[in-house]
N, C-alpha and C positions, 0 to 999 in steps of 0.2 A: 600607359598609366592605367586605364581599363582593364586591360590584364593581370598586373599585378595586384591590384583591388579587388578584385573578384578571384582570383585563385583560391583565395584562403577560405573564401566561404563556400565556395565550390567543395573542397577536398573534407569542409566540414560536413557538408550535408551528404557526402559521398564515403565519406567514415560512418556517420550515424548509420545510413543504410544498410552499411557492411554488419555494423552491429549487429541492427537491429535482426537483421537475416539470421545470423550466426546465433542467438539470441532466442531467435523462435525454434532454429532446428534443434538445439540441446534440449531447448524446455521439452520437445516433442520427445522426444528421444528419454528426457528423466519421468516425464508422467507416466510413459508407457511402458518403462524396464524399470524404473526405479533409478532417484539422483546415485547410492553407494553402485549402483551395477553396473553405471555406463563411465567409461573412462574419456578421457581428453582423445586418444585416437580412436573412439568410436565418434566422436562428434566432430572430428575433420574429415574421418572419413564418408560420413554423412553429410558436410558439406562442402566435401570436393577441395580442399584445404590442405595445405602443413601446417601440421603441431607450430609450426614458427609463425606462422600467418595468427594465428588463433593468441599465441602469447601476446598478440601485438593488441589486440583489443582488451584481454581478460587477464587475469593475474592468475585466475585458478577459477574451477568450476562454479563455486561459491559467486565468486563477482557476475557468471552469466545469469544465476539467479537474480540476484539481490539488485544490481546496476545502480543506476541512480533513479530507480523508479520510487522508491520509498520515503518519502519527506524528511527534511532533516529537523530538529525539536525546534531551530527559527524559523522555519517558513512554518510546524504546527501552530507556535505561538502565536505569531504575529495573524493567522487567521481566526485562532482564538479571541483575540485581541479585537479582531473587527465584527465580532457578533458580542459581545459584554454590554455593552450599550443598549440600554432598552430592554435588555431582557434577564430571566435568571441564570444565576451559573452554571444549572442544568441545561437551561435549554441553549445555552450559548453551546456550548460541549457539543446537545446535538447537534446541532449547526455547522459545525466545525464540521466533524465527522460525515455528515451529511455533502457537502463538499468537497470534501477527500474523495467521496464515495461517488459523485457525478463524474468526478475524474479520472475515475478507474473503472466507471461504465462504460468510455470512452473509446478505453483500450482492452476491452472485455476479455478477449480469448486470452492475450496474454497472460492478463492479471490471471486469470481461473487457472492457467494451467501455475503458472509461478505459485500460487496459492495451495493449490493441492500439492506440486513436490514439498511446499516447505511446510505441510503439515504430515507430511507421510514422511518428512528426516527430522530426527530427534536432534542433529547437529545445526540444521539450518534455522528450525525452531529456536536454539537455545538462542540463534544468532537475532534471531526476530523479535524474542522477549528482551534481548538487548537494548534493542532497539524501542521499544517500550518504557523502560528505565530511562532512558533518554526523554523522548518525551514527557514524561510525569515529573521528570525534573524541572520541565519549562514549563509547565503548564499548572503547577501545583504553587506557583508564587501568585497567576496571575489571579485563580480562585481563591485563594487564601485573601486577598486584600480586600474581594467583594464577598465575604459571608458576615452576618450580623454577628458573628462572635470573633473575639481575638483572642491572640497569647496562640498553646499550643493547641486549642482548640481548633482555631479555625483551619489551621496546619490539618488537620486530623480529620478535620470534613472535609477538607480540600484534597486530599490523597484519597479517604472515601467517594469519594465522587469521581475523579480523574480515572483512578484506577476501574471504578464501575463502567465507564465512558469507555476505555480502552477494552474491558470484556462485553461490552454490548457490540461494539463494535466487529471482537473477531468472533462474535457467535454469528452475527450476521453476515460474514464475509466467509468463514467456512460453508455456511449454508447456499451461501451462492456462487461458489468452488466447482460442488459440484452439482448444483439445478443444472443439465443438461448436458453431464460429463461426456456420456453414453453417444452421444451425436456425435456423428461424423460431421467436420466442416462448421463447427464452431462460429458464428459471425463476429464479427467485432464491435458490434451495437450492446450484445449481452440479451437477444432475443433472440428465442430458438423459433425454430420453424413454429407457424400459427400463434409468434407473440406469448411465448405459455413462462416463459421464466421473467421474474421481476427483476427490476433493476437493483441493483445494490442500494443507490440513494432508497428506495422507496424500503428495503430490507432493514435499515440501518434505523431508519426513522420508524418503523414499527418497534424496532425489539430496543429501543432507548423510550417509545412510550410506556414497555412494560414495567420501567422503574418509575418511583415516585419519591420524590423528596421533600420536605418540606421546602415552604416555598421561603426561598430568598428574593428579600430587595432587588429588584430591577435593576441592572448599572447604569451608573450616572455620569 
């Protein structure tokens, strides 16, 4: 009974690994030659793989970027959700954001390298602002109910705002792409030799200080 009870979660965390592996060597391979230049058998042959091994985790190049590292618009909202209260719908935003961003300091080198191919591909980007639409669609009901104005008004400050949230957001996340591309050996804390690069949380929260809204009502 012990056996078959544990196999499955065995084979899960033995799959992730495989991922994860396979995962890091592409990304190396797309920061460094370019996502269009490097093909599916340059990245088995880089990781010692068949092109059939490799299908078995990925659908196509695209998915070893993207994976499921990227929040879907319910887990953005619902963290939205948990900073409204108490504060404005600006600074909830940053809040949110700011969270995302401890979570991605987390797993630093990854993010930085995923972050630079997919601003150096005009196809993976297009994929990324999709993904943006996505959230502004979840996120723009929850602002809209707490701004002092209604009708399409508040529709209209609330897509103002969201949308501003979402480019504060990748100015600072490009900017910490490549703080310390240049180093070999990347850590995965997001701190380069002598502590010299900021964290993204601390990025994120500077450049959403640089806006300023009027101020809304606290949530209630």
């Amino acid at each position: 009974m012990r056996e078959t009870t544990t196999a499955p979660g065995l084979r899960l965390r033995t799959r992730r690994l495989v991922t994860e592996a396979l995962a890091d060597t592409a990304l190396e391979l797309f920061d460094a030659s370019g996502f269009d230049q490097v093909t599916v058998a340059d990245i088995v042959k880089a990781a010692g793989i068949s092109q059939r091994s490799f299908f078995r985790y990925f659908s196509n190049k695209e998915d070893v970027v993207f994976g499921d590292r990227i929040p879907s618009p319910e887990d953005v909202r619902e963290e939205l959700c948990r900073h409204l209260d108490g504060r404005s719908a600006w600074d909830a935003l940053r809040a949110t954001f700011v969270v995302a961003a401890e979570q991605m300091d987390g797993d630093a080198g990854r993010w930085k390298r995923a972050t630079r191919v997919i601003c150096q591909t005009p196809a993976l980007r297009a994929r990324y602002l999709e993904k943006h639409l996505a959230w502004t669609g979840a996120l723009v009901p929850e602002i809209a109910t707490r701004t002092d104005t209604g009708g399409p008004v508040a529709e209209l400050k609330a897509q103002t705002m969201v949308n501003t949230a979402l480019a504060c957001f990748d100015v600072a996340l490009e900017r910490w792409a490549v703080d310390g591309a240049d180093r070999i050996g990347e850590d995965q804390g997001g701190e380069g030799r002598g502590g010299e690069d900021r964290s993204l949380a601390v990025l994120v929260g500077e450049v959403f200080g640089f806006v300023r809204f009027p101020r809304e009502p606290s949530g209630t």
